[in-house]
N, C-alpha and C positions, 0 to 999 in steps of 0.2 A: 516923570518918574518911571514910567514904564520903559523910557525907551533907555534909563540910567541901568536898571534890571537887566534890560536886553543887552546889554552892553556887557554886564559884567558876566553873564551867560556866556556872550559869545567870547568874551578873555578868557572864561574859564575850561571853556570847550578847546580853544585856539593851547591855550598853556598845557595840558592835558593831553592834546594831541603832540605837543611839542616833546613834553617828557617822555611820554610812552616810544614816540618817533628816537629818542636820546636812546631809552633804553633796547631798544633794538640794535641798534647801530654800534651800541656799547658791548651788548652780547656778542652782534656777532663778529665784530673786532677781536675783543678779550677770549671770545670761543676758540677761534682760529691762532689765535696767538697761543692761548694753548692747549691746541690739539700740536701746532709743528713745536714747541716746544717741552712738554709734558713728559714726552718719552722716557726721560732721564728723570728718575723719582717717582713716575706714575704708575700706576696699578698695574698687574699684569692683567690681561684681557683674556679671558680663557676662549677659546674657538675663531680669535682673530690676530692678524699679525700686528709685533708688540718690535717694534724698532727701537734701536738705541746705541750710541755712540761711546756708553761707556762702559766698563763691565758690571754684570747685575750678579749678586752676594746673595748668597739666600745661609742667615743662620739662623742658628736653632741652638738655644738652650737644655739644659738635661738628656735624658738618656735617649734613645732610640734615632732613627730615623728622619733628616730634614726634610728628606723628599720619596714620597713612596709614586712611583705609576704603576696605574692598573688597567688591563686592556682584556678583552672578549676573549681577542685572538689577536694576533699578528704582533709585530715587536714594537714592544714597550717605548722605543725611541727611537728617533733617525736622526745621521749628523749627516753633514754633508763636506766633512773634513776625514782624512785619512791619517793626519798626525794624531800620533800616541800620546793617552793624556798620562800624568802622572796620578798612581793612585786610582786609577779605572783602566785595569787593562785584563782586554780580554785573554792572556796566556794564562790567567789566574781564573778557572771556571770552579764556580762549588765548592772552593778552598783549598785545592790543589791547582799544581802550579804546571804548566800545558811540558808533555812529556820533553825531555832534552834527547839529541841526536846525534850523532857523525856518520859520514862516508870518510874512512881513513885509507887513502892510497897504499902501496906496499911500502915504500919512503917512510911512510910517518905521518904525511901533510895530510892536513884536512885538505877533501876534495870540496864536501858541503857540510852544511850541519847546521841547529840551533842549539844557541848556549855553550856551542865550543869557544875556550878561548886559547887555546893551544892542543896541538898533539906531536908527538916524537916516538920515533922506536929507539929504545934503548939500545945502546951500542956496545956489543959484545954481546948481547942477550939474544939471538935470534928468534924470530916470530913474539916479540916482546915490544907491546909500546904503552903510554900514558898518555890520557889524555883527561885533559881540565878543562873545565865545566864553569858558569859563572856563578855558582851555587853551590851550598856541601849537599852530596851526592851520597853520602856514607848511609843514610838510612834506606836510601832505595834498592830498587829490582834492576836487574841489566839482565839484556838479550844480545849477545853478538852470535853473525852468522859472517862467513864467506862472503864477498863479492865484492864490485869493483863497483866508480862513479857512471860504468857506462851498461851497466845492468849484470854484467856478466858473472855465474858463481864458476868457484873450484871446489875441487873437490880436497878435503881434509874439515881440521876444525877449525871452529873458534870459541875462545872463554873468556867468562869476564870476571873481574872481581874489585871488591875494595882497593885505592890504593895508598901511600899513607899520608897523602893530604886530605883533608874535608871532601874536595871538590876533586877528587884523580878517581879513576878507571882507571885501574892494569887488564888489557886483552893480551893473553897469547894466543896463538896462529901456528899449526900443525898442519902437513901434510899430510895425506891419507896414510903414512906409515904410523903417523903420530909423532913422527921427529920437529921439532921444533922450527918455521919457515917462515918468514917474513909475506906472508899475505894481505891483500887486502882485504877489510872487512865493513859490514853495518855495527853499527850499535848504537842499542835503543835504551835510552835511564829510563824508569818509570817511577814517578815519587809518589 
């Protein structure tokens, strides 16, 4: 009888080692399985790196903000991409929209500029040109001055004004008499 006891002792120690032995082996199979598979629906892990092959959604219900970061100091976020996102872009700071520019040759042609999308001198008008903008322009400031794409000023004027699209600057261009001259100039919108 005792040795029937001993018996089922050591089945039950033998069986018990066996499961526990299962359940390891099941852990750490189904562990692994998924940590390399997890990524994709799995929690984001805050302070470690969060892989994943397909894009991650973050929405949000009701009013306010899906995502706020807050930092001591230094900048709130780093990408390590140079393409322009849509709807997050930096030319748009504080709710204004990053100043628009030209260097307009004596011709007409833009030399450089942002947000130009054409310029022309008007023909028969001397020291007369328009240029358009990819935005209406009508509520803002303009600065033109003299000078060319290679730094160089002259001497006389420049002005600037409304023109009668949304998006036109009329500059005229004066010599130092004030007669009317086809010069090159800057100008700068400010909205």
């Amino acid at each position: 009888m005792l040795r029937d006891v001993a018996g089922k002792v050591m089945w039950v120690g033998r069986a018990t080692v066996f499961v526990v032995g299962l359940a390891v082996i099941l852990a750490l199979v189904l562990g692994a399985a998924t940590a390399a598979f997890g990524a994709n629906g799995d929690v984001f892990r805050v302070g470690q790196s969060n892989f994943a092959s397909a894009v991650s959604v973050l929405d949000k219900s009701g009013a306010g903000p899906a995502l706020r970061l807050l930092v001591d100091s230094g900048a709130p976020m780093a990408v390590n991409s140079s393409t322009k996102v849509a709807n997050l872009n930096a030319d748009k700071v504080d709710g204004r929209d990053a100043p628009l520019w030209a260097v307009i040759n004596t011709n007409g042609t833009t030399a450089r500029g942002f947000g130009v999308t054409s310029s022309e001198a008007v023909t028969g008008f001397a020291g007369s040109y328009i240029i358009t903008f990819n935005r209406n322009v009508s509520g803002c400031a303009y600065v033109a001055s003299l000078g060319d794409g290679a730094g160089n000023t002259f001497s006389g004027e420049a002005s600037a004004s409304n023109g009668e699209g949304a998006n036109d600057v009329v500059v005229g261009t004066t010599n130092s008499s004030g007669t009317p001259t086809n010069k090159p100039f800057h100008l700068a919108v400010l909205c």
